[in-house]
C-alpha positions, 0 to 999 in steps of 0.5 A, spaced: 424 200 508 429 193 504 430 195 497 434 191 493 438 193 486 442 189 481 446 193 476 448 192 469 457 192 469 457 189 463 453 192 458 448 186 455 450 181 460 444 178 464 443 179 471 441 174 476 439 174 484 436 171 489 433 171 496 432 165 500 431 163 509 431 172 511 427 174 517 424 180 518 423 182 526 417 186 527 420 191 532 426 194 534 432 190 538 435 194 545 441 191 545 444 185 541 441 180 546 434 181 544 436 179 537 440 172 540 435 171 544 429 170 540 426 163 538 429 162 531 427 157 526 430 156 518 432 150 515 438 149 509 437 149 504 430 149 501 429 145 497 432 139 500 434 133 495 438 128 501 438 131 508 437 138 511 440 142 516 435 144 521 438 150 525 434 153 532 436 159 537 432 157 544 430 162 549 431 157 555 434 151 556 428 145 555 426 138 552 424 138 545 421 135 539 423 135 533 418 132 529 418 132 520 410 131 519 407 131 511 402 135 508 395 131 511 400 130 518 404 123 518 410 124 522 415 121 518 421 123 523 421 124 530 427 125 535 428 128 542 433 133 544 435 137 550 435 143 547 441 148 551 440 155 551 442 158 544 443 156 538 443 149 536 442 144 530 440 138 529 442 134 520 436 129 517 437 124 512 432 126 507 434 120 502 427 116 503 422 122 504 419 122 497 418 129 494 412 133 497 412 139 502 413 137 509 412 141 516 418 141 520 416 143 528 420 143 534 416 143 541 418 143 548 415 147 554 417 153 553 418 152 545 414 152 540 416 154 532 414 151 525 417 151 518 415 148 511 421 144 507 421 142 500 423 135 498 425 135 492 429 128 489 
C-alpha cells in the first residue's frame, strides 16, 4: 500500500505536491544487492528544456547503446558505451531537439530498457 498526505498547517494557505521519476518493484528484495542489482532506467528532469541526465544501474558489464529515436522512430542521437557494473550516466544536449515526446533506449547484449522523455523548449 503507498498513501500520500498533504496538510493544511496554516489555516487557508494552498497546499501544493508533486511526484515525478518513482519506481515501484513487483516483488520484495532479499537483501540489498538485489535492489542495486536490477537494470534501472530514469531520466532528469522530465520534461527537458536543454539537456537531460540520463541514469542507468547494469546487472553486468556490457557494451551499449544508448540511442534517442522520435515519435515515428528517427534516431536522433546515437552513442556507444562501455557499460561497467552499477550504475552509470551519461548528459544529452537537448537544445536542438524540437519539442515532441522522444524514446530514449539503452541496449547492450545483456541490457535492454526504454523510457519516454518530453521535450519541451
Amino acid at each position: 500500500m503507498m498513501r500520500f498526505i498533504a496538510e493544511d498547517a496554516n489555516a487557508g494557505s494552498l497546499i501544493e505536491a508533486a511526484l515525478d521519476d518513482y519506481q515501484i518493484w513487483d516483488g520484495l528484495p532479499v537483501s540489498v544487492d538485489n535492489i542495486e542489482t536490477q537494470n534501472i532506467l530514469s531520466l532528469f528532469p522530465n520534461a527537458a528544456k536543454n539537456q537531460i541526465r540520463i541514469n542507468y544501474n547494469v546487472k553486468t558489464n556490457d557494451n551499449i547503446s544508448i540511442v534517442i529515436s522520435d515519435k515515428i522512430g528517427k534516431v536522433v542521437y546515437s552513442q556507444k558505451e562501455e557499460a561497467m557494473f552499477g550504475t552509470g550516466y551519461k548528459t544529452v544536449d537537448l537544445s536542438k531537439f524540437a519539442n515532441g515526446i522522444y524514446t530514449v533506449s539503452i541496449n547492450g547484449a545483456k541490457t535492454n530498457f526504454n523510457k519516454k522523455v518530453s521535450v519541451v523548449k
